[in-house]
C-alpha positions as CSV (number, residue, x, y, z in Angstrom):
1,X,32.4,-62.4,-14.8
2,X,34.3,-60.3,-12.7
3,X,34.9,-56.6,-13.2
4,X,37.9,-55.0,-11.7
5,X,37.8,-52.6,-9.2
6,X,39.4,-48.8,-10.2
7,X,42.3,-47.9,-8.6
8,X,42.3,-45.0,-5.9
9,X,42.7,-41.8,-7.6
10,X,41.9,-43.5,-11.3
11,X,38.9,-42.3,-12.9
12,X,35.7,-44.2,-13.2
13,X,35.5,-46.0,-16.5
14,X,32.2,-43.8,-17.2
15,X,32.3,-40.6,-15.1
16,X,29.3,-39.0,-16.2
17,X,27.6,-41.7,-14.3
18,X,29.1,-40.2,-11.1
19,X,27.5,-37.0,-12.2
20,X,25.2,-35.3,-9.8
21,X,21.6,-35.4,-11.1
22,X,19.6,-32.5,-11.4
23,X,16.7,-32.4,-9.0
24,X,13.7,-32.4,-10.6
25,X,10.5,-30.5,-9.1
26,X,7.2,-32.1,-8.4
27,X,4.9,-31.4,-10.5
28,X,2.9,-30.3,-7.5
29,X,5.5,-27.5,-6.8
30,X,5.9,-26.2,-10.4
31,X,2.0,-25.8,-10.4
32,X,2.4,-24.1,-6.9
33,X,5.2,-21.5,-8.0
34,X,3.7,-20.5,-11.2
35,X,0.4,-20.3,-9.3
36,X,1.3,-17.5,-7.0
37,X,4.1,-15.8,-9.6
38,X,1.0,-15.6,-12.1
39,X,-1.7,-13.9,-9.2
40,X,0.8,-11.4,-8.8
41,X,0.3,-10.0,-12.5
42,X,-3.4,-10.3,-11.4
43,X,-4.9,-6.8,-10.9
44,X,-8.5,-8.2,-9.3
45,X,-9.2,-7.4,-6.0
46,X,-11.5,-9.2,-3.7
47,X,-14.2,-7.8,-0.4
48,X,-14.6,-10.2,2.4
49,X,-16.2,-7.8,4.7
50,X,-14.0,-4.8,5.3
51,X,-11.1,-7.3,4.1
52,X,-9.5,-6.2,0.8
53,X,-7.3,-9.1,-1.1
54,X,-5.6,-9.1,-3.8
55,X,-5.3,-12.9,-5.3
56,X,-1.7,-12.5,-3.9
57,X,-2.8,-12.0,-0.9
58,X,-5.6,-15.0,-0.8
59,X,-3.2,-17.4,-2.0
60,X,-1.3,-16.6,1.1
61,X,-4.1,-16.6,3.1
62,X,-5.0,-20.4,2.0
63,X,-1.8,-21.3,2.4
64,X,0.2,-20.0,5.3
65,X,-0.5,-22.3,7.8
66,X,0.0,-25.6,5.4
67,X,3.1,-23.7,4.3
68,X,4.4,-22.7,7.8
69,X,3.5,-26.6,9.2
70,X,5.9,-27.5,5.9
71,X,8.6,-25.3,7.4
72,X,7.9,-26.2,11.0
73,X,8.6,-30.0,10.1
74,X,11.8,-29.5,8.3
75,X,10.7,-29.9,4.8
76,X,12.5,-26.8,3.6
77,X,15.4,-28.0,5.4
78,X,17.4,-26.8,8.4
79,X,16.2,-23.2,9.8
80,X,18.5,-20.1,9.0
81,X,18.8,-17.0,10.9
82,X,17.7,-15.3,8.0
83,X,14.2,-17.4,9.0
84,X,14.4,-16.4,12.4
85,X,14.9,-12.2,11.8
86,X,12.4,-12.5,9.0
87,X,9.9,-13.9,11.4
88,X,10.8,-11.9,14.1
89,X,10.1,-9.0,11.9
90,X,6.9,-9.9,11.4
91,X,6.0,-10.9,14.6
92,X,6.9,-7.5,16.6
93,X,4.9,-5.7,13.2
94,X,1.9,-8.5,14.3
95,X,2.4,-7.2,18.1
96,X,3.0,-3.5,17.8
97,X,-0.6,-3.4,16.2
98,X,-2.1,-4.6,18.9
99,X,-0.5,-2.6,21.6
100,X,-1.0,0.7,19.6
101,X,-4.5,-0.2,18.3
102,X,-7.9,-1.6,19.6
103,X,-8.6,-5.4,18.8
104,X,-11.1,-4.7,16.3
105,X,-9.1,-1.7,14.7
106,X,-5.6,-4.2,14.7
107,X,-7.0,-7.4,13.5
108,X,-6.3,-6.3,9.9
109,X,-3.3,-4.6,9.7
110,X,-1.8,-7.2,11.8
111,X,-3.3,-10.0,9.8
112,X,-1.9,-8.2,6.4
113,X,1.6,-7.6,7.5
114,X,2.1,-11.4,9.0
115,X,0.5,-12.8,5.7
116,X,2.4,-10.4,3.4
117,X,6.0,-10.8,5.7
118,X,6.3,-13.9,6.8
119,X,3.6,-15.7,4.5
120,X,5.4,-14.4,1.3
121,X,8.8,-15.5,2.9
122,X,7.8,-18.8,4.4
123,X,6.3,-19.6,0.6
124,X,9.6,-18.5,-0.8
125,X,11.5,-21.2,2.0
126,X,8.7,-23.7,1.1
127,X,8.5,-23.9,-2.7
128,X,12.5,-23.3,-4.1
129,X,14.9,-25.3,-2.2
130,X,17.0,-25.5,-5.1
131,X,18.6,-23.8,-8.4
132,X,15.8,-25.6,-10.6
133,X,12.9,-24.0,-8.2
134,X,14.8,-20.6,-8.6
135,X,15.2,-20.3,-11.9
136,X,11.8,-21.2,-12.1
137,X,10.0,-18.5,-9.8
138,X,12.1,-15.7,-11.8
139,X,11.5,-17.4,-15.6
140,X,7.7,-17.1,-14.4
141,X,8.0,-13.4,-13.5
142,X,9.8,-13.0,-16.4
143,X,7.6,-14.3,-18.6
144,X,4.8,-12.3,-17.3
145,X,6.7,-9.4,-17.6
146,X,7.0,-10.0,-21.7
147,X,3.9,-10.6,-22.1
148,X,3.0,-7.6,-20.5
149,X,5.2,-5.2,-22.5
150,X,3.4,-4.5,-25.3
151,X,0.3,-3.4,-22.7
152,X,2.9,-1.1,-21.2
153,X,4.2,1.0,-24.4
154,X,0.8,1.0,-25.4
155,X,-0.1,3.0,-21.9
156,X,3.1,4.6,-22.2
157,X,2.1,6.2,-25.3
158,X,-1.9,6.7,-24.9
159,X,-2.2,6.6,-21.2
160,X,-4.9,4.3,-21.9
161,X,-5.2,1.7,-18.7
162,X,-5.7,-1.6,-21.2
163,X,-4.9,-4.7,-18.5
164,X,-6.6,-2.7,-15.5
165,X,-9.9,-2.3,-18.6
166,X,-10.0,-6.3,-19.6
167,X,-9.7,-7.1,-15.8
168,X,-12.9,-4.8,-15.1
169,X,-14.9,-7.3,-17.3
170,X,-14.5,-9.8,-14.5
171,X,-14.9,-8.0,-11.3
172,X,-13.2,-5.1,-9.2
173,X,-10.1,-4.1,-9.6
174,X,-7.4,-1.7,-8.8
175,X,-8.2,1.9,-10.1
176,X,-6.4,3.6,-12.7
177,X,-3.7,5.7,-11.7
178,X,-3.4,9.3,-13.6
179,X,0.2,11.3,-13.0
180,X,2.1,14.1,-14.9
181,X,3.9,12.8,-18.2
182,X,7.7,12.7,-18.0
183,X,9.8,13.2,-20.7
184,X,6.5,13.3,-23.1
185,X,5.4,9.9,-21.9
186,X,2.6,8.7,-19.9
187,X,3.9,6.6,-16.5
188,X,2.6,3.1,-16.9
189,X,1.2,1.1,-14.3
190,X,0.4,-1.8,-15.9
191,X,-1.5,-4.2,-13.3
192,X,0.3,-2.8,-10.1
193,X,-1.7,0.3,-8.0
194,X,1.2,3.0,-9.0
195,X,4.1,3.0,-11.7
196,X,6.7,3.1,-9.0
197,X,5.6,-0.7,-8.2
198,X,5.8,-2.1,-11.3
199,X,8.9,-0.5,-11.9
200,X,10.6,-1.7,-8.4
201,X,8.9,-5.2,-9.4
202,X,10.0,-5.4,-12.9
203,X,13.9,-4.1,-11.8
204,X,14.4,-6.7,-9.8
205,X,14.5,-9.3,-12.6
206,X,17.3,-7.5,-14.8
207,X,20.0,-9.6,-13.3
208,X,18.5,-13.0,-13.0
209,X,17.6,-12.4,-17.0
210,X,21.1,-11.6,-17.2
211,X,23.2,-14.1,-15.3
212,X,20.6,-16.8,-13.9
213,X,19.8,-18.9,-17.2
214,X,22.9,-21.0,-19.0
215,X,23.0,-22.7,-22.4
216,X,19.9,-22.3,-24.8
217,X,17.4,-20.8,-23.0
218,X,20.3,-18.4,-21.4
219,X,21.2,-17.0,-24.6
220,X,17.4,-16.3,-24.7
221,X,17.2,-14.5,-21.7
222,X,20.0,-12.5,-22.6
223,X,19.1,-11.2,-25.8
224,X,15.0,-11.2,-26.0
225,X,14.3,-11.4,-22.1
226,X,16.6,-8.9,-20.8
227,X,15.5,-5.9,-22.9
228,X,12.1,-6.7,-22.8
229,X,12.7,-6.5,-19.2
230,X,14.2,-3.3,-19.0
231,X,12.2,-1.7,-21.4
232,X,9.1,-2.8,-18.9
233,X,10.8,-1.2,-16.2
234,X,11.2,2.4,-18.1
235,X,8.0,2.6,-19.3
236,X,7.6,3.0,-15.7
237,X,9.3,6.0,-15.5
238,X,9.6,5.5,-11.6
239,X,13.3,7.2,-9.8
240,X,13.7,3.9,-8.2
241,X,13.3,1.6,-10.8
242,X,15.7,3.8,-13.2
243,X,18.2,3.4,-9.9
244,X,17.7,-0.1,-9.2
245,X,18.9,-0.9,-13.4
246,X,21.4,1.1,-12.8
247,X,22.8,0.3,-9.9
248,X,22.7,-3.9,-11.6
249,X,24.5,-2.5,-15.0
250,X,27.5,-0.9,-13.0
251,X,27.4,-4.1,-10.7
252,X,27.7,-5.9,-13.9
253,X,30.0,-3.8,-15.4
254,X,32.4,-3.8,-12.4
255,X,32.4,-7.6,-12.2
256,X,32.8,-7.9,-16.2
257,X,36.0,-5.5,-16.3
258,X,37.8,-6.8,-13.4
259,X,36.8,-10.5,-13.6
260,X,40.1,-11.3,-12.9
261,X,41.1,-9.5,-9.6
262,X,40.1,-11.9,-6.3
263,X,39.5,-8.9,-4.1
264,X,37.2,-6.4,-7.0
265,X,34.0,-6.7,-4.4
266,X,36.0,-5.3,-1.5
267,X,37.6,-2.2,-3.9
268,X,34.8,-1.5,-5.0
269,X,33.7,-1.4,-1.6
270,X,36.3,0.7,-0.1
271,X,36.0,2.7,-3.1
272,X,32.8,4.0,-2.2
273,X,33.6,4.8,1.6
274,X,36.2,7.0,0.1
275,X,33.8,8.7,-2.3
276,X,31.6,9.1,0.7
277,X,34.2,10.7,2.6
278,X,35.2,12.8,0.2
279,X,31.8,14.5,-1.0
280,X,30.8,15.0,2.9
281,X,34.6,17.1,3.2
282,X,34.7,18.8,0.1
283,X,30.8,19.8,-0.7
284,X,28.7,22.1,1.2
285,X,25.7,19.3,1.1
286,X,25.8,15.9,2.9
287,X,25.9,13.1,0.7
288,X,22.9,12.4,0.8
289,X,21.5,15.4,-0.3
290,X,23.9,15.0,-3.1
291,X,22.7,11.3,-4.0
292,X,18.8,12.6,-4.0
293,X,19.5,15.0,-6.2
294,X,21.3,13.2,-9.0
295,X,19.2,10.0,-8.4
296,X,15.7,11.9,-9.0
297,X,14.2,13.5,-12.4
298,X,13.8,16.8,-11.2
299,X,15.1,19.6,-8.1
300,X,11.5,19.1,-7.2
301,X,11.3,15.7,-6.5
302,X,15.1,15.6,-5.0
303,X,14.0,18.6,-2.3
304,X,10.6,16.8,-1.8
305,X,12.5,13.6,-0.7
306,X,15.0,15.3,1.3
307,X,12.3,16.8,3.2
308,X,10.3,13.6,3.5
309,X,13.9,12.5,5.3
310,X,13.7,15.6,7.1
311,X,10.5,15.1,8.8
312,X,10.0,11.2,8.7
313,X,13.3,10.6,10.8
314,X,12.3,12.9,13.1
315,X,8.7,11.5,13.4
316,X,10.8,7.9,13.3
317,X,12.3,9.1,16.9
318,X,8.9,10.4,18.1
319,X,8.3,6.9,19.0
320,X,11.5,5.2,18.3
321,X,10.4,1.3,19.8
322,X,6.6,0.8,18.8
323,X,6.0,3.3,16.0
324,X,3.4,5.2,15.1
325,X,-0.9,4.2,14.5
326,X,-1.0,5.9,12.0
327,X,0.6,6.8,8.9
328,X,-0.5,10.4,8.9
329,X,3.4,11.8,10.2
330,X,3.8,15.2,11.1
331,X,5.2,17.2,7.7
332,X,4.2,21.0,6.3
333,X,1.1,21.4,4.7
334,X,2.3,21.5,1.1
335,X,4.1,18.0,1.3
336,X,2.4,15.2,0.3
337,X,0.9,12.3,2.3
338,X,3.0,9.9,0.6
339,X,6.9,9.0,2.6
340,X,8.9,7.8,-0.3
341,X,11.6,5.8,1.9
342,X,10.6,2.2,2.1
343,X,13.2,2.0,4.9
344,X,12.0,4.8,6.5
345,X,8.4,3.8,6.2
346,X,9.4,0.2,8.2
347,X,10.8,2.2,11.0
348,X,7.9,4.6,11.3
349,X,5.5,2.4,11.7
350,X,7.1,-0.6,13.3
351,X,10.2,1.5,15.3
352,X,14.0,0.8,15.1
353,X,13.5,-2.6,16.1
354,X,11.2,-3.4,13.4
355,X,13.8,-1.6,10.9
356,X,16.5,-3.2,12.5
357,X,15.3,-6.9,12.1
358,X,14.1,-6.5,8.4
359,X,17.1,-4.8,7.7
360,X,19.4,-7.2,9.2
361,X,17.3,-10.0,7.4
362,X,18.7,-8.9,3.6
363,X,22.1,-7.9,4.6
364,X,22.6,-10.8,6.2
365,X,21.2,-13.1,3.5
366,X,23.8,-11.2,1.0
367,X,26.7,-11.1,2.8
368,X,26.2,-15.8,3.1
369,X,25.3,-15.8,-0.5
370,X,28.6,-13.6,-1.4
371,X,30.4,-15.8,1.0
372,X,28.9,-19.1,-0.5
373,X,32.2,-21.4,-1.4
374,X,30.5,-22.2,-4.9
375,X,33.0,-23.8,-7.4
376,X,30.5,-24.0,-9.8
377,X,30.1,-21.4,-12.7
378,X,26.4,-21.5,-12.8
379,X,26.0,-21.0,-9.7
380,X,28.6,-18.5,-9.0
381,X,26.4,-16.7,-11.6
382,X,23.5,-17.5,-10.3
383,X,24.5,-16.1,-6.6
384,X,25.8,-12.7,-8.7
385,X,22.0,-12.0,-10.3
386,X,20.6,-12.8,-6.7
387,X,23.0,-10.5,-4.9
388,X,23.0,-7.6,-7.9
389,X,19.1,-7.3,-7.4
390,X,18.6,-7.5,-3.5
391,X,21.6,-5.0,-3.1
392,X,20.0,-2.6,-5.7
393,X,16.5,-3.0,-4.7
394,X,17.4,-2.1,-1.0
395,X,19.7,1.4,-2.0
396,X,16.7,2.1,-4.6
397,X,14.4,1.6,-1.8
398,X,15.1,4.5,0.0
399,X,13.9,6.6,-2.7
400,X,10.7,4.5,-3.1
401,X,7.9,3.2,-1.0
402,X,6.8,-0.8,-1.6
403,X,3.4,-2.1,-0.7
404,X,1.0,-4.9,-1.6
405,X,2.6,-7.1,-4.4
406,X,6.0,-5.2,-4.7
407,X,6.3,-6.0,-1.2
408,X,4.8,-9.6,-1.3
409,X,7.2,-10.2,-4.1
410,X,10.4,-8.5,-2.4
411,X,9.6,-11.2,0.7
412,X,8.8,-14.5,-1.7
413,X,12.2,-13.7,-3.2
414,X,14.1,-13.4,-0.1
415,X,12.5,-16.7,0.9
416,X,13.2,-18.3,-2.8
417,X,16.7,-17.6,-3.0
418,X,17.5,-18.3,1.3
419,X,18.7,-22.0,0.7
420,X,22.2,-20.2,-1.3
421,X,23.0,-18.8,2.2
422,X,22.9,-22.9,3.1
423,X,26.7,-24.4,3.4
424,X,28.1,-28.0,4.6
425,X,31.7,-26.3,4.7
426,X,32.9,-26.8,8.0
427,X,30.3,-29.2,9.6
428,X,31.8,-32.5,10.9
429,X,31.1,-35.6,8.7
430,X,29.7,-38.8,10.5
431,X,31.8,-41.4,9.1
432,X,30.8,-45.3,8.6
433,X,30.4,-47.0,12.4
434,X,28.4,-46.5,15.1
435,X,27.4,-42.9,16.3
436,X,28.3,-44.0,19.9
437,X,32.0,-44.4,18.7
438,X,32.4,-41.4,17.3
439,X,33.5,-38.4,19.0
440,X,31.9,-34.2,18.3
441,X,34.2,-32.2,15.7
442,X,32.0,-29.2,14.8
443,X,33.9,-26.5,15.8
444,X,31.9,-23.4,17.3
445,X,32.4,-21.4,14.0
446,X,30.9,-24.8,12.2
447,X,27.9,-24.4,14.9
448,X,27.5,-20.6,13.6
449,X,27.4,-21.4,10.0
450,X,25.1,-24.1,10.4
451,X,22.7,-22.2,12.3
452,X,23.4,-19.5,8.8
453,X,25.4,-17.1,9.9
């Protein structure tokens, strides 16, 4: 029987068949993904020798080297500059230990910062390659994150430490953190050393709950996920988490209102140079000293952060290339210990070049994910809720310090969401024939966007 052949430009007879499938993950790389998402609500802490770990922290000490021999051979597909900063980041951190410090005094802050920097990140690469792995590593925070929520009003209201008390039945674990109320509540710190990380962890998934998830389980994440997420996030109580949601919610309000103007991202950019501009001319404060102080809770915490710029930028160019030993910087007496500038805390300790690198690392990620030619709806939206939280989480960041989990997190995402910086668009097709006959197209800006930029 024969079947005729459509006609060029005619429509297949059953198109859905020409449909792309959805990858599906192994069920090895599901397990792996909810794995480490799940040790990072763990609150248990672990003593090989003078060693602490965190079960974060151990996973990625099992796994780096399988996980970086995974990346080595190609499996997470072609390397991206972002891969190469991110690394190189981690690399000078690993070195300027050792030139600053004795062996013996270096081996474990240089062994924590390559696990949590390039371990996290290289896990990220490693485990989501695609939307499904995506969706997946933030439906597992956010899950965790629900569950956790009535343990968080709970603390909010009692200042009772319930998750940190249930994990003590099993072990060590992170101590309790007491601070002032605000606004009549206690801060909550749920299973995270300090409210300000569980806020800054739990912020970072208000957009994916918002935009990442389509059709049924969307409209879940929407309308039960989302709140649940921002109400975590308060009971924090924390400046930068409050800034982070904010910062998404007029991201998303932008986008929603002028959905239908081409060039809204580069108004709204050009808007904000102009505000710039005109608070530095017309006030008698720089703006930043006017930012701190309407981003904060109270004129005490804005002043203290304005002199923690103060001071840490000038103990920043003390030792502008290596850093500093030690995180003991020169400030008054009655400041505290504590440099509440994640930024600025990377280029204290690791120099401008350190800063630099890291730095370059998310813009660069979020200016090929903005640039991404994605026809697609879902994953136009998709590329929004990735690009809402990074560029939130890094202006929120500089009124916050991240460490441990929030930190390991902040680099597994980077990693998870990399492969959207990936495009094809302008790289030479090998048609049918043999290689030898054909002749090299790829342009030099092809070359560039292959290599991610």
């Amino acid at each position: 029987m024969r079947v005729s052949t459509p006609a060029p430009g005619t429509p297949a007879p059953f198109p859905e068949a020409q449909l792309t499938p959805v990858p599906q993950l192994a069920l090895r790389t599901r397990a792996a993904i909810v794995l480490f998402v799940a040790a990072l609500f763990l609150p248990s802490v672990y003593f090989i020798g003078p060693v602490v770990l965190s079960p974060a922290l151990l996973y990625l000490a099992l796994a780096f080297l399988p996980l970086l021999a995974f990346w080595l051979m190609g499996h997470a597909g072609p390397r991206l500059a972002t891969d190469m900063l991110v690394l190189a980041f981690a690399g000078w951190a690993f070195l300027t230990r050792f030139v600053q410090l004795d062996v013996a005094a270096a081996l474990e802050p240089a062994g924590v910062v390559l696990l949590q920097t390039a371990g996290a990140y290289i896990a990220g690469r490693v485990l989501a390659q695609n939307a499904a792995a995506t969706r997946l590593v933030f439906a597992t925070a956010i899950t965790g994150v629900a569950l956790m929520l009535p343990f968080l009003l709970w603390e909010s209201v009692t200042g009772a430490k319930p998750l940190l008390d249930v994990a003590a039945l099993f072990g060590k674990t992170l101590l309790p953190t007491q601070m002032d109320p605000r606004w009549g509540f206690q801060r909550a710190q749920g299973v995270f050393e300090h409210p300000i990380l569980l806020g800054m962890f739990v912020a970072t998934l208000v957009s994916a709950a918002t935009f990442m998830f389509h059709g049924r389980r969307g409209r879940m994440m929407r309308w039960l996920a989302a709140p649940a997420v921002v109400l975590s996030a308060m009971t924090s109580l924390s400046t930068g988490a409050l800034l982070s949601m904010n910062i998404q919610f007029g991201l998303m309000l932008w986008n929603a209102v002028l959905r239908h103007v081409k060039k809204r991202w580069a108004i709204l950019i050009w808007l904000v140079i102009a505000l710039y501009v005109t608070a530095d001319l017309l006030s008698d404060r720089t703006p930043f000293h006017l930012f701190v102080d309407y981003a904060t809770f109270s004129a005490q915490s804005s002043y203290n952060r304005i002199l923690i710029w103060q001071y840490g930028s000038a103990a920043v160019m003390d030792s502008p290339l290596l850093g500093h030993v030690t995180d003991d910087w020169d400030r008054p007496a009655f400041m505290h210990a504590s440099m509440d500038n994640f930024w600025l805390v990377i280029a204290y300790r690791y120099g401008l070049p350190g800063f630099a690198l890291l730095a370059a690392a998310f813009i660069l990620t979020i200016w090929r994910i903005a640039h991404h030619p994605d026809a697609d709806e879902q994953g136009r939206d998709m590329r929004r809720a990735v690009i809402f939280s990074l560029v939130a989480t890094m202006i929120a960041a500089v009124s916050v310090h991240l460490w441990n989990n929030s930190y390991i997190w902040l680099m597994f995402m980077l990693g998870a969401v990399a492969w959207m910086t990936r495009t094809d668009a302008g790289i030479a097709e090998c048609p049918s024939g043999s290689p030898a006959d054909q002749q090299p197209t790829e342009s030099r800006h092809a070359r560039l966007r292959r290599l991610g930029f």
